[in-house]
C-alpha positions in Angstrom: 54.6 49.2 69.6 54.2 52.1 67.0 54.9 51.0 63.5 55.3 52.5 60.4 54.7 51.5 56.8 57.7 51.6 55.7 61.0 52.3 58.1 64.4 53.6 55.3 67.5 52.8 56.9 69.7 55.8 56.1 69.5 59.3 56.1 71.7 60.3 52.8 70.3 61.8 49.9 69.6 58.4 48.3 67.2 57.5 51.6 65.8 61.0 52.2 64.5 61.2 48.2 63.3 57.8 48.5 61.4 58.7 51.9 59.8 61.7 50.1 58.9 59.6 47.0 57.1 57.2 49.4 55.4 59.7 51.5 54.1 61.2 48.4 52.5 57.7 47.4 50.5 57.8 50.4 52.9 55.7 53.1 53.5 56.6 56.2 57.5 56.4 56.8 60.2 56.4 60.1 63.8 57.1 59.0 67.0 55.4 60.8 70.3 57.3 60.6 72.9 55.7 62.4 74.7 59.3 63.1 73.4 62.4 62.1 70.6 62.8 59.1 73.4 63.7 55.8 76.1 64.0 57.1 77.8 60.9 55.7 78.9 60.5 51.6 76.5 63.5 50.7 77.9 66.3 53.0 81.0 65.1 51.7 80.5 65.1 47.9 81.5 67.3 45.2 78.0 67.8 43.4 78.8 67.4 39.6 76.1 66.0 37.8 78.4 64.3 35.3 76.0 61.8 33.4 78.5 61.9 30.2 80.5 58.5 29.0 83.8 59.8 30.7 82.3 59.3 34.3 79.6 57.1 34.2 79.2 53.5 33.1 77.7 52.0 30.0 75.1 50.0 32.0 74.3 53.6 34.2 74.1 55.4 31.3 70.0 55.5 30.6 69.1 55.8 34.1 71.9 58.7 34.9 71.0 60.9 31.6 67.5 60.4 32.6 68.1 61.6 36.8 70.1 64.3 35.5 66.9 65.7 33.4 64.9 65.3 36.4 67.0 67.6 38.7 65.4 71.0 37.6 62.1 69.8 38.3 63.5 67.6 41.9 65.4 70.9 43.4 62.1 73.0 42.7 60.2 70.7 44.2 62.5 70.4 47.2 63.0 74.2 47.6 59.1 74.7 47.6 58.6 72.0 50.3 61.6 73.1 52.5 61.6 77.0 52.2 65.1 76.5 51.4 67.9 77.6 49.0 69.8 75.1 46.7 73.0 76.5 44.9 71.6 74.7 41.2 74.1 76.0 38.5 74.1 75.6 35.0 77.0 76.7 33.5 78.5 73.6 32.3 82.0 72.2 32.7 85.4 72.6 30.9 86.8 69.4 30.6 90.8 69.2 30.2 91.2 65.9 27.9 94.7 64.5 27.2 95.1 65.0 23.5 95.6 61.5 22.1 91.9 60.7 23.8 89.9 64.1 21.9 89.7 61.9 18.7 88.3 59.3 20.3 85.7 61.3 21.9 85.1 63.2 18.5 84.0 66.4 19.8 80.9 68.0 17.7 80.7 71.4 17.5 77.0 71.3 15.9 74.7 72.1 18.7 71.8 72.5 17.5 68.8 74.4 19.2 67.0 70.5 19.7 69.7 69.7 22.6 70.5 66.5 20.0 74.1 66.8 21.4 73.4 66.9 25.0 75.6 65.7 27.5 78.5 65.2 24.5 81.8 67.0 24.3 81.8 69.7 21.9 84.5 72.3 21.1 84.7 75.6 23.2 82.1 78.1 22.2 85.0 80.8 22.5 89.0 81.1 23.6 89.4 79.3 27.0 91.1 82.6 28.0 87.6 84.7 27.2 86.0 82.0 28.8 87.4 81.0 31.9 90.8 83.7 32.1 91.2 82.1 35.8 92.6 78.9 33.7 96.0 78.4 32.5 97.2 75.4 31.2 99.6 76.9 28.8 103.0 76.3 30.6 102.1 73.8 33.3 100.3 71.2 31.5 100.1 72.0 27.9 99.5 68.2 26.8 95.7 68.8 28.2 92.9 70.1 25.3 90.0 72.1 27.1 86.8 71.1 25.7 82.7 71.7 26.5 80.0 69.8 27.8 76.8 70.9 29.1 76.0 69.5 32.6 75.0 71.3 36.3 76.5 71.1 39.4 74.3 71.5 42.8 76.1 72.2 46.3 74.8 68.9 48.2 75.1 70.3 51.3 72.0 72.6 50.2 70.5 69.3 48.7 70.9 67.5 51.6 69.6 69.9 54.0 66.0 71.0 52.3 65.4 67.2 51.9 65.9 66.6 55.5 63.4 69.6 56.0 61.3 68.7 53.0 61.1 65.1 54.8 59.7 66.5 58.2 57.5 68.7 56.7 55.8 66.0 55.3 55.7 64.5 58.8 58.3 61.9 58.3 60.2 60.2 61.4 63.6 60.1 62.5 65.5 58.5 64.5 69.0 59.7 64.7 72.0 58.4 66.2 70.4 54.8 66.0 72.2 52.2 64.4 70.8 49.3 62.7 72.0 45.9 63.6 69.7 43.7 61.5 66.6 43.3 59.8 63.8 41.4 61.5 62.1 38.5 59.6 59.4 35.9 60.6 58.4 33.6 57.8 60.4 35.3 55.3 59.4 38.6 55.5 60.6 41.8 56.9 58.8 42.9 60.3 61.4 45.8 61.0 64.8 46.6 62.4 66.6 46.2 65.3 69.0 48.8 66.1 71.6 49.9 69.3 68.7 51.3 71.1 65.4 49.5 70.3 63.2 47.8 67.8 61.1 49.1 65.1 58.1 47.4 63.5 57.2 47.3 59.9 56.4 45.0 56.6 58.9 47.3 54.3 62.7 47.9 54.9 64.7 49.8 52.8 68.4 49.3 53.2 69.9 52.8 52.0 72.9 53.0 54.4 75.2 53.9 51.7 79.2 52.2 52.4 77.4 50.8 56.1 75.0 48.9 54.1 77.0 45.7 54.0 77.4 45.9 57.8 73.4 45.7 58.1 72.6 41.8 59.6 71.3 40.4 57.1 67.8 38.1 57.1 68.2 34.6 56.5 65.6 31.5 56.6 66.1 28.0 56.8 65.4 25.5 59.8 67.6 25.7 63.2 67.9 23.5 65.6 66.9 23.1 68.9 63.6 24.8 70.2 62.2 27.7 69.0 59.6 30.2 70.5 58.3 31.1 67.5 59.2 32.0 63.8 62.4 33.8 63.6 64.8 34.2 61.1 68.5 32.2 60.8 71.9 33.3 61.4 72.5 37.2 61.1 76.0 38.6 60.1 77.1 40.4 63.4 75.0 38.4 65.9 77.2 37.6 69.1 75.8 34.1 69.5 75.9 33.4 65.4 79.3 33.5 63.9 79.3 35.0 60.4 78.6 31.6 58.0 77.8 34.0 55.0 79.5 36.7 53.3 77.1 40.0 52.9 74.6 39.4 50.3 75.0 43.4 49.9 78.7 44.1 49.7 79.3 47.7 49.9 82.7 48.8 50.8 84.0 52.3 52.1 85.7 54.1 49.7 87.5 57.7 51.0 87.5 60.8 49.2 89.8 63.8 50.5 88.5 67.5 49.2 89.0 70.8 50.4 87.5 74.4 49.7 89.0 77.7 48.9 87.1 81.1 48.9 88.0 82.5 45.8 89.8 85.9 45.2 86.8 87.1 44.0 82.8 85.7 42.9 82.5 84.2 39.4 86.7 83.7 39.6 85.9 80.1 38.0 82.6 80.5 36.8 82.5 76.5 35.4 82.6 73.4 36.4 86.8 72.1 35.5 87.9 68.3 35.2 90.6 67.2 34.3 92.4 63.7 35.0 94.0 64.7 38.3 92.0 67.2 39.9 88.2 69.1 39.8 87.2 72.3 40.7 83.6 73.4 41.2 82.7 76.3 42.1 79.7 77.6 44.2 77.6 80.8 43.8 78.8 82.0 47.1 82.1 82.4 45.9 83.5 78.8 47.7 85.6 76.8 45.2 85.7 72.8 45.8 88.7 71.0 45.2 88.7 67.1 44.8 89.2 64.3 45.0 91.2 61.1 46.1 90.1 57.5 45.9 91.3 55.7 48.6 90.9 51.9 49.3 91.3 52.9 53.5 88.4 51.3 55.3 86.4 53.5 57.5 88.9 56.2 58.0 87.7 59.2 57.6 90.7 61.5 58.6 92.3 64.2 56.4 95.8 63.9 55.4 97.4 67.2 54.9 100.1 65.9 52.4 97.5 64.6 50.4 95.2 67.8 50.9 98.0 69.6 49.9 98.7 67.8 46.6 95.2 68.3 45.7 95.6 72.2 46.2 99.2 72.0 44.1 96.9 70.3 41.4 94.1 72.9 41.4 97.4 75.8 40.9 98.4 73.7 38.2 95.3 74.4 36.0 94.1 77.7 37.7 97.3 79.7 38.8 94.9 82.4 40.2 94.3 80.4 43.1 97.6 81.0 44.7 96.0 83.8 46.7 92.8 81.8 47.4 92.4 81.1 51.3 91.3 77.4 52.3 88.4 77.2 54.0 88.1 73.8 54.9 89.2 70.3 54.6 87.1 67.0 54.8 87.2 63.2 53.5 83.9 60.9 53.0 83.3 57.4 52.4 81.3 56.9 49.3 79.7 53.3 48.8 81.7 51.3 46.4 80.4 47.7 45.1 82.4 44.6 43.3 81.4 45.9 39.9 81.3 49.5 40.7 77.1 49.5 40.0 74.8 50.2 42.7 72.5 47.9 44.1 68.7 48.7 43.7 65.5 46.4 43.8 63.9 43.5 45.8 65.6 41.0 47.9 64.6 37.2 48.2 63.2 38.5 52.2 59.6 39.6 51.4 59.2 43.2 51.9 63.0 44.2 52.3 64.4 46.0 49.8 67.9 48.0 49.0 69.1 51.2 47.0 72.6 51.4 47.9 76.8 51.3 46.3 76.2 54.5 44.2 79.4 54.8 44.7 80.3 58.2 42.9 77.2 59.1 41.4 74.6 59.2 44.9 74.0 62.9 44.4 73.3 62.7 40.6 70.7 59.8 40.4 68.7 60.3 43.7 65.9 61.7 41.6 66.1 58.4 39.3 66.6 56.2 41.7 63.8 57.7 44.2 61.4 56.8 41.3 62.4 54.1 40.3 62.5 52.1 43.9 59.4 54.0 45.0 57.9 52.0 42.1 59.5 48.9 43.0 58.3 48.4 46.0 55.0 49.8 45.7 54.9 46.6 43.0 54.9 48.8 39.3 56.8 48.1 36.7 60.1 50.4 37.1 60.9 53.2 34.2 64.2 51.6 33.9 65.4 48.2 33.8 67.1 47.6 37.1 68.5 43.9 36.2 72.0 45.0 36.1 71.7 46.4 39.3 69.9 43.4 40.9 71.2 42.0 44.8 71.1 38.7 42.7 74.4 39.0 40.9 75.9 38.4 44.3 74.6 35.4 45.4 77.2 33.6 44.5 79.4 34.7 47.2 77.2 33.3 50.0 79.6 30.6 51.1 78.1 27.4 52.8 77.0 27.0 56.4 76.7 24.7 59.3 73.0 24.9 60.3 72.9 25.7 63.6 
């Protein structure tokens, strides 16, 4: 049987960066996408790289601010390798605040040339009508304050697609359309995957299968009785013959996200990045606007629902009431990987050799340059740039329930 050094279960831009960052150390890597290679949460994301307080948590703070530094730097390197285009803008992003909360963010208005402000709200460097005459929120919601902040936005379906090429022409497998079933042990360690089709050997398994990650059987020793043949490991969550007797050691859950895309009247119509506390709009160089997004607690559903697509675009009129003549392009929901405590789960496991970088949730697109770094160190055995504790499988132990043994 062919085997591989390290096999990455997941094709997203979380798994593909983390594939690259591997390969680069000198590993030889296979891939296993359960559909087809990013086509899942990153197709269907929105691309702002907001690592400011208003979107990301305190304990994601350090390791967003430092991922979104590294993007430059990772889309250069992925457009060299791929031969490929990434829409990379730099604008920044006009963010519509309710007024009794711009106190409490204190907006500065004292950029100086160091960056010391960076990634903080500061004041509009001119009239929001000089800067962005597209927006309007004058008569429709005048209760909302328009201030700055410096961050980029990068169309992931770009990203996506030169990692996927970057990947191969570094002479990375995949295997596509191959679900994994469960993790292979023997003496508590990882020997591979089994999937619908086949097995695949190796002594490294990454689990980056985004909201499916939790669906993964999951590697479990202990003694059963009866004979055995050999080592093998215990009861797997979704084995036929073994009734689930533990809850998922890596609970990711679904979580839907409706969006749709307008072309706008014209290029450079919205030239920034606009959030406010109902709706976003990002626009792309091609002239595309993107519209989102819900948050929807609906399992694996993945449908559109065109009252709710349609409340998104009333939103977007609300704050831009240029768009009225914008034509929708398209429509589209995704399932973005939520966890208990709304962190994602990165590092070791207690199975030797199987690892996880998964439940990033909102942010998967922003801190795939981070997180590709930081699990690249982790399981080549470095010391990690960041401190991953807060993200540790551990702080879910807990909820493995007792068992009979079998």
């Amino acid at each position: 049987m062919k085997s591989w050094d390290a096999i990455i279960v997941g094709a997203g831009i979380i798994g593909l960066s983390l594939a690259v960052e591997l390969n680069k150390r000198g590993l030889k890597l296979l891939v296993v996408e359960k559909g087809e290679p990013g086509r899942e949460a990153s197709w269907a994301a929105g691309g702002m790289l907001a690592d400011d307080g208003l979107e990301v948590a305190p304990a994601l703070q350090e390791l967003a601010s430092a991922s979104a530094r590294m993007y430059p730097e990772f889309v250069h390197e992925l457009e060299d390798e791929s031969r490929m285009k990434i829409d990379l803008r730099d604008t920044g992003a006009i963010v519509l605040i309710e007024q009794e909360k711009v106190e409490q963010q204190k907006p500065d208005c004292n950029d100086d040339a160091t960056g010391k402000n960076s990634g903080n709200l500061h004041r509009l460097p001119q009239p929001l009508r000089e800067l962005e005459p597209a927006i309007d929120v004058s008569g429709r919601r005048p209760e909302l304050t328009p201030l700055f902040l410096q961050e980029r936005s990068v169309d992931p379906r770009h990203l996506t697609a030169a990692a996927i090429a970057a990947a191969k022409h570094r002479g990375i497998d995949f295997s596509s359309g191959d679900e994994v079933l469960a993790i292979e042990t023997a003496d508590g360690k990882a020997t591979g995957v089994r999937t619908s089709k086949t097995q695949f050997a190796s002594g490294l398994v990454i689990n980056c299968a985004g909201a499916w990650a939790g669906k993964i059987g999951e590697p479990r020793s202990g003694p059963r009785s009866g004979p055995q043949s050999g080592p093998r490991s215990g009861p797997r969550l979704g084995d036929a013959a073994n009734p689930a007797h533990v809850e998922p050691i890596i609970p990711t859950r679904p979580v839907k996200g409706q969006m749709l895309s307008v072309a706008m009247p014209r290029k450079e119509m919205v030239r920034h990045v606009i959030r406010t506390p109902n709706v976003y709009l990002i626009p792309r160089s091609d002239g595309r606007l993107v519209i989102g997004a819900t948050q929807e607690e609906a399992g694996f559903d993945k449908k559109t629902v065109p009252e709710t697509i349609q409340r998104l675009h009333q939103a977007a009129l609300e704050v831009a009431p240029k768009l009225e003549d914008a034509r929708i392009l398209e429509a589209w929901a995704g399932l973005r990987p939520g966890t208990p405590d709304a962190l994602p789960i990165m590092g070791g496991t207690s199975t030797r050799g199987y690892f996880v970088a998964t439940g990033h949730f909102r942010d998967g697109i922003l801190l795939s340059p981070a997180t590709a770094r930081v699990m690249g160190q982790v399981v080549a055995g470095e010391k990690p740039d960041f401190d991953l504790t807060a993200f540790a499988v551990e702080r879910f132990e807990s909820r493995i329930t007792a068992s009979t043994p079998l």
